[in-house]
N, C-alpha and C positions, 0 to 999 in steps of 0.2 A: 541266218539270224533266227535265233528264237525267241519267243516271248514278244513284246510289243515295241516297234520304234514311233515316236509320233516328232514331228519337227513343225516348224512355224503352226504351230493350234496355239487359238486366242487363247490367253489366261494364263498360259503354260510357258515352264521355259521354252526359250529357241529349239532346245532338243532334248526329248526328256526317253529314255530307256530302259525297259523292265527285263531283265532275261530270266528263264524258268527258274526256279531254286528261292525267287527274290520277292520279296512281299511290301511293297512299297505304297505310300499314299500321294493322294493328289488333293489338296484342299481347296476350293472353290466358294464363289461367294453366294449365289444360290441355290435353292433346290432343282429352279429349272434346269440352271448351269450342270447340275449333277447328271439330271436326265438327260439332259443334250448328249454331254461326254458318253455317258455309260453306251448309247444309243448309236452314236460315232465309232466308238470302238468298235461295237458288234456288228457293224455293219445296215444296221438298222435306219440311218441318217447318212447322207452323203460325205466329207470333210470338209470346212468352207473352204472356198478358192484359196490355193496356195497352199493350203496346208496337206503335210500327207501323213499316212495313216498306214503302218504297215504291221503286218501280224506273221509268227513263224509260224501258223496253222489253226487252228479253230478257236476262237476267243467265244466264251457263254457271260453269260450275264445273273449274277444272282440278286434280282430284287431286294430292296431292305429288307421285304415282310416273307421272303423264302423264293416267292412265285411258284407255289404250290397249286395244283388243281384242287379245290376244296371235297372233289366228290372222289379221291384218291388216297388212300393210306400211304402212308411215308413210304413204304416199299413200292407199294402202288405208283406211287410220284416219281420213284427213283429208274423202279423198270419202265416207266411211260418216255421217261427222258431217252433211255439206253436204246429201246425199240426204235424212238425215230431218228436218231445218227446211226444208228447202225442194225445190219441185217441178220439176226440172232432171233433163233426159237425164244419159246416163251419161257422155257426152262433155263438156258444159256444168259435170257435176261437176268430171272430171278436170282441163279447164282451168282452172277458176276455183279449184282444193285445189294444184293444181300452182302457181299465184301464193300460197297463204298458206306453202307447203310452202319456194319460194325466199324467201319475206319473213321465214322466222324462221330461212333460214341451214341449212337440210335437205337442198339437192338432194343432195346425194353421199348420202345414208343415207335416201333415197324409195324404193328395192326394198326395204330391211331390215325384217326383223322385230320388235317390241320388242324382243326377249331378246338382239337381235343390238347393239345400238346403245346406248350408257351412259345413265346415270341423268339427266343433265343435257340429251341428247336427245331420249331420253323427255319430259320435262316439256317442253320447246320443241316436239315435233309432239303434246300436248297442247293448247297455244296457241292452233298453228296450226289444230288442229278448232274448238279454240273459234267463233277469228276466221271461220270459215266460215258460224258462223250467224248470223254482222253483230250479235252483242250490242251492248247500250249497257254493258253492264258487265259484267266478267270477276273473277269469285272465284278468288284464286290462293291454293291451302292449300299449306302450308311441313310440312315435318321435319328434322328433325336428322337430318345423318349424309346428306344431298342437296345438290347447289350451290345457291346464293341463288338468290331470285330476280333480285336486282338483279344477281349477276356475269351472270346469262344473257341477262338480257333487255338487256343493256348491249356485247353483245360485237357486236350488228349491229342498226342502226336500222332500225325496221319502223314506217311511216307509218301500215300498216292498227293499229296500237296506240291512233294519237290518235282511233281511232275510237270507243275505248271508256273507262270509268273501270275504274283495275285498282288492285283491294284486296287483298292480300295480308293472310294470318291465317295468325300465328305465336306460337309459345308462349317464343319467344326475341328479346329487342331484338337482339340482336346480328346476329340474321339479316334486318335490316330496312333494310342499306342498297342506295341508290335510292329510296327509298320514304319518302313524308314522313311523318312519324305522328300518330296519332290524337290528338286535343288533350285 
């Protein structure tokens, strides 16, 4: 199995299934609710009794607001994620973060700061750390008052995407397009 199986979880259908390739949403009714799931997924939070929780291999988590270290350049950000999954010089980082860094459309804001670079940025060199540690699937948590997912991840085609299954958890349908929804 790749990608995500999740079965009897509160809120959720009976059996709800993301396989790699597939970019799907969950909508929920609170924020909490949001941080629970995202939390559950990655392993972060146990699954309530009964319910099970199964992954085809390493599930990341991208914050709404990127989850960025503030004291890291985007590149910075990107090779910090790569160094701790995986056992790579510093140089073998830099190159292989510098390909996820142009795949989601970053180079011109790779010296910048977070605090330098917008909200919608942010969460795109989020991504691109994700995509560094070659998940099978990527938790993408949503907020109001930040761009979609889908305007973002639709403004430049990234192949290292179909590498993985991307679920989006939001507390709003409206914020779900791109994204096919939970049945």
């Amino acid at each position: 199995m790749d990608g995500l199986l999740l079965e009897r979880v509160p809120g959720l259908p009976e059996r709800f299934r993301i396989d790699v390739g597939e970019q799907r949403a969950i909508v929920v009714p609170q924020a909490a609710d949001r941080r629970r799931l995202a939390d559950v997924l990655t392993g972060l939070e146990d699954p309530p009794s009964g319910a099970l929780v199964l992954a085809g291999g390493p599930v990341r988590l991208v914050p709404a607001e990127g989850g960025l270290l503030p004291h890291l350049t985007v590149l910075g950000n990107v090779m910090h994620g790569l160094r701790t999954t995986h056992q790579v010089t510093q140089q073998a980082a830099r190159d292989e973060s510098l390909v996820k860094v142009i795949g989601c459309g970053l180079e011109d804001v790779q010296d910048r700061y977070p605090h330098e670079i917008t909200p919608g940025r942010r969460r795109l060199a989020g991504v691109a750390r994700a995509l560094g540690a070659y998940p099978r699937a990527i938790v993408l948590e949503d907020a109001t008052g930040l761009p979609t997912w889908g305007s973002l991840l639709s403004i430049r085609p990234n192949p290292d995407l179909a590498s993985a299954a991307l679920l989006l958890i939001t507390t709003s349908a409206s914020r779900t397009t791109g994204f096919a929804d939970a049945e």
